[in-house]
N, C-alpha and C positions, 0 to 999 in steps of 0.2 A: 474628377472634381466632385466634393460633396461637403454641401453649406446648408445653414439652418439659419432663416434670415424670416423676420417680421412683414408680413403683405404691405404695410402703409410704409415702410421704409423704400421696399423694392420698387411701389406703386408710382410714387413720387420720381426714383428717377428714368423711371419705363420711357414716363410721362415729359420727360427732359432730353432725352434722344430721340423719341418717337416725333417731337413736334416739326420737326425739319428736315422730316423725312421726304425725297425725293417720290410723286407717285409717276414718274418718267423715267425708266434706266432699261436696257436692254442686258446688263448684267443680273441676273439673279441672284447671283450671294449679295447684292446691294441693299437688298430684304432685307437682308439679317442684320443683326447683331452682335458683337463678337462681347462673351461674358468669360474675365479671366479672374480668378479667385486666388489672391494668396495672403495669408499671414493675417486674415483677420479682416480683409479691405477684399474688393466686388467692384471690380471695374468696369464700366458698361461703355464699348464702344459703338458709334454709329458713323458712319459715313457715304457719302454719293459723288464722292472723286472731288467737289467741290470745294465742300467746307467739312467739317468733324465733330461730333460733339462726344464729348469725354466728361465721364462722372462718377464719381466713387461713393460707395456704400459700404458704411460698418456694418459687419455680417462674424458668425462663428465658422469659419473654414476648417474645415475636419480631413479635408485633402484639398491640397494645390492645384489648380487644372483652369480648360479653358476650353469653350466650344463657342458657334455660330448658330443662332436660333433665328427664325423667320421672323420680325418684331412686330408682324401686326398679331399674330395665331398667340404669341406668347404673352403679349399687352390686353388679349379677350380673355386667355385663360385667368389671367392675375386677376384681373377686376371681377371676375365672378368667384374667384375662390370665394372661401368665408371670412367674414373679417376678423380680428384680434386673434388671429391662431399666426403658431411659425409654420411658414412653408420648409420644406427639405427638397433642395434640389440636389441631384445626381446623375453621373455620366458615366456610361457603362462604356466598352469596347468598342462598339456597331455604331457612336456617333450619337445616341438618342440620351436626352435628357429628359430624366424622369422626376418630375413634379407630385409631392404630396400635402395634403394640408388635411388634416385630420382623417377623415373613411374617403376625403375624393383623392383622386392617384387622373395623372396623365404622365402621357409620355410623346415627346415631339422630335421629329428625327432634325438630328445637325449637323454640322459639318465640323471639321479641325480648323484652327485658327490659321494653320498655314493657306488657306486656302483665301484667306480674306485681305483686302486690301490693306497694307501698310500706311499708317498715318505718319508719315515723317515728322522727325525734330524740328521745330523750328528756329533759326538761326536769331541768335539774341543782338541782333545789331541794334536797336534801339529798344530801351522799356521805360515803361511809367507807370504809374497812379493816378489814379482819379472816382471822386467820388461819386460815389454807384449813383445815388438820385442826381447829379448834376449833369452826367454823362445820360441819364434816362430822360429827363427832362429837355436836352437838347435832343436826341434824338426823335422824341416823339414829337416836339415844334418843327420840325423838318422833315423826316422820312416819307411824308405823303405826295411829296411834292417833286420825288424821284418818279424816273420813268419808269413803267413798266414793259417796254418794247424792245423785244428780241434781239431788233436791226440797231437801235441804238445803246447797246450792251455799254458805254462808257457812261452813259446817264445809271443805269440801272446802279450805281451807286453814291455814297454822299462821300465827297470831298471834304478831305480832314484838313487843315491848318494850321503848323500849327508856328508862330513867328516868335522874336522877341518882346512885341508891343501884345497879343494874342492868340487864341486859339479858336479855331470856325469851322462850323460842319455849314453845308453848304448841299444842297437840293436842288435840281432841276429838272423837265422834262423840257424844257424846249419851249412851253406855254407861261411856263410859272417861278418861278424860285424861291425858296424859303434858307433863312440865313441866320444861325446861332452864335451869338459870339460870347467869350467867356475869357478872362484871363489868363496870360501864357502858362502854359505845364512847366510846372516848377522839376527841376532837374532834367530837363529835358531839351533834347535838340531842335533846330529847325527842319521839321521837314512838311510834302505835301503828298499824301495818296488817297486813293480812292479807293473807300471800303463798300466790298457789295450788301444793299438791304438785306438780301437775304440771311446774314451773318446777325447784322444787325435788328432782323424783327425778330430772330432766336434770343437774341440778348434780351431783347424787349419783354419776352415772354417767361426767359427766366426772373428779371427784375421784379414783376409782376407775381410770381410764385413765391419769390425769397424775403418781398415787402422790407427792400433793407433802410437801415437805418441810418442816422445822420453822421456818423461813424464809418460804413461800411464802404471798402475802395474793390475795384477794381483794377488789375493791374494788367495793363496790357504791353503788348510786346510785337514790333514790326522786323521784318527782315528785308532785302531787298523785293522778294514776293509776296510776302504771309503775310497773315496778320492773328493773334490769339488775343482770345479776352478769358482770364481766371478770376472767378470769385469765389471761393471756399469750396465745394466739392467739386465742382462744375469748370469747363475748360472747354470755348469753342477755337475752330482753326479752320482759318479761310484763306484762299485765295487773295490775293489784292486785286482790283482790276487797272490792266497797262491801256494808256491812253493819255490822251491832254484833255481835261476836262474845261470847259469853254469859260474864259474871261467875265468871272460873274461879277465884278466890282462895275463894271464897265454897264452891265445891267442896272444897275438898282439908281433910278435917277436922283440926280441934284438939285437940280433945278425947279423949284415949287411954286408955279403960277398959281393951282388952283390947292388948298389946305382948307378941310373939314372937318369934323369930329361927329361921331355918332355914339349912341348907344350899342353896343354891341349885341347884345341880348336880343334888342328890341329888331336890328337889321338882320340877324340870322333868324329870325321869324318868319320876320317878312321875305327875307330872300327863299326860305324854304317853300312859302306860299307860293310865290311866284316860279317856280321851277316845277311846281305841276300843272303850270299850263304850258309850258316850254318847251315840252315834247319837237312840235312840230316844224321850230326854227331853229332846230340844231344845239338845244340848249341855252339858249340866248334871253338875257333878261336887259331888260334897259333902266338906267339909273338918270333921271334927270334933275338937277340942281335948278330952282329956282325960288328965290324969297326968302331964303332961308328952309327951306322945306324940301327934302328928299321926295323924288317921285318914283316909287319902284312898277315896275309894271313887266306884264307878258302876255301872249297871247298864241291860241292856235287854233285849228279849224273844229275845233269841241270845246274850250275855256278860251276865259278871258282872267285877267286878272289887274288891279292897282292898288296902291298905299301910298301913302304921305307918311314919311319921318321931319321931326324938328333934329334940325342938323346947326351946330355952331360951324360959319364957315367965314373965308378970308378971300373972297374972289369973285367974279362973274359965273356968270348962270353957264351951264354945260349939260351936256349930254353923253352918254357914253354907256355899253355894252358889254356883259362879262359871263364865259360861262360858268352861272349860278355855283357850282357844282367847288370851281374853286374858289370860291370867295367863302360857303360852306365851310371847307374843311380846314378854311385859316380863323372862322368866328368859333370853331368850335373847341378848339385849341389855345385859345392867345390869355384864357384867363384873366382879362382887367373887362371893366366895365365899360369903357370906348376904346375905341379904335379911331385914329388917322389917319384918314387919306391922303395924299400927295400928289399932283399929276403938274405937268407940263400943261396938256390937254386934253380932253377926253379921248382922243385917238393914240395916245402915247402910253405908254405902261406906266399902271396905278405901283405907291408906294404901299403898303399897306402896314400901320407900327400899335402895337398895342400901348394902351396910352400907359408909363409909369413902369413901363417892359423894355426899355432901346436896346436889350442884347437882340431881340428877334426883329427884324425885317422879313418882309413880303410883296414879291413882287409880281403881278398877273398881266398878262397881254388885253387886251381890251378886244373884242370882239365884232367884227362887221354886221350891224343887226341889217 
């Protein structure tokens, strides 16, 4: 193999497989990279048995070929080369890929491509479009709200939807849930799977690098297992996760005894304030309605903390407990100026809707203070 390719080109998609790279595998070739060169195109594979990241680069290929490189030793070298010069990379006999950019010269030893995990085809049973910020913007209203815990591996992803009245990404950890809904995928079937975060913070992360525009679609594609998302050089491929993911319609209440309105801006202040005294009751902040006036408060055995919010509301005076933490990372998100609350009662699980927003729902457990 031997290409003559520009640092800021290569730099960028180092930077695109490397981000979701596994730092747990007891295989070692899982380090690497697998870099296969032909015809002018620089394929950079990554993978951790899980999910795949695939991405192509225009480059001058001068031979055909393809080798395995360690991707952290090869992403320190890149970034200290010198900038605005062409790198020449080449692979001799013995496996080593030899790096130059003007008077610096490395050489890193590799392995053959057969030695590296096969990325299978994915079975084209279902595909669609959808546009890149629309599909970025549901994601990021929901993904926080997925579990993080080992033992409940069917949480650890967002529930896709998608019907003839709809389409819904859907988030839970068992405390919380957040709920995106959007109009149904045109050309597309009905189906319902669960896609793991982890696929999807890679997406998140490419979207964020590629800044796409009102224009730009992603086309994704499901098989009875898989699932890939393609946007222009770039191509992830994931696992689906198997399981029945829990009856979230059945969650998000109906029923609205107590309806409020706040500032949004003004309560994620105040609730930040209040969550540094919090420490020492588990997280626990208390919300009490009375007069019209929100009463935030905390306390622990070093702080104390209270505030009054002017709240528009439609009910009896209540009380009620949330850990801080999630109510946090739904004011930080929801983008409108107030927020709605909903409850039965302060012991039943809050609605939570950003006012002039109804595709997002949010729903929190209330907390024993």
């Amino acid at each position: 193999m031997k290409i003559n390719i520009t640092k800021e080109n290569f730099l960028e998609g180092i930077q695109i497989i490397q981000s979701g790279l596994s730092g747990r595998t007891t295989l070692p070739i899982l380090y690497n990279f697998l870099m296969e060169a032909q015809d002018g195109n620089v394929k950079l594979t990554r993978t951790d048995m899980e999910m795949a990241t695939i991405h192509n680069i225009k480059a001058e290929v001068l031979e055909n070929g393809s080798i395995t490189v360690p991707l952290k030793e090869f992403a320190d070298i890149l970034k200290n080369l010198p900038s605005n010069q062409e790198i020449n990379l080449e692979t001799d006999e013995n496996n080593k890929l030899h790096i130059k950019s003007g008077k610096s010269k490395f050489w890193v030893i590799g392995t053959p491509k057969s030695e590296y995990p096969i990325v299978p085809e994915i079975e084209r049973n279902e595909n669609f479009s959808i546009k890149a910020k629309e599909i970025k913007e549901m994601i990021e209203n929901t993904i926080f709200s997925s579990s993080t815990q080992e033992t409940r591996y069917v949480l650890n992803g967002l529930l896709w939807v998608n019907t003839a009245e709809k389409f819904e990404l859907v988030a839970t950890d068992g405390r919380r849930l957040a709920l995106a809904t959007a109009p149904a995928l045109q050309n597309s079937k009905e189906f319902k799977i669960i896609v793991p975060s982890k696929i999807l913070n890679e997406l998140l992360k490419l979207l964020t690098i590629n800044k796409p525009s009102d224009e730009d679609f992603i086309d994704v594609t499901v098989s009875a297992n898989q699932i890939s998302f393609n946007m222009k050089d770039t191509t992830f491929i994931s696992r689906l996760i198997e399981g029945n993911f829990p009856n979230y319609e059945q969650v998000i209440p109906t029923k609205k005894n107590i309806i409020l309105k706040v500032n949004a801006k003004e309560l994620l202040s105040s609730t930040k304030r209040a969550a540094l005294c919090a420490g020492d009751l588990g997280g626990t902040v208390k919300y009490a309605l009375s007069n019209n006036l929100l009463g935030i408060s905390a306390s622990s055995s070093k702080m104390d903390f209270s505030d009054e919010l002017k709240v528009e509301c439609e009910c009896e005076d209540f009380n009620t407990s949330f850990n801080p933490q999630y109510l946090i990372d739904v004011l930080k998100i929801i983008g409108s100026d107030n927020v709605i609350f909903s409850f039965v009662n302060g012991s039943n699980p809050v609605l939570v809707e950003p006012e002039g927003k109804e595709q997002y729902k949010y729903v929190i457990m209330p907390v024993k203070a």
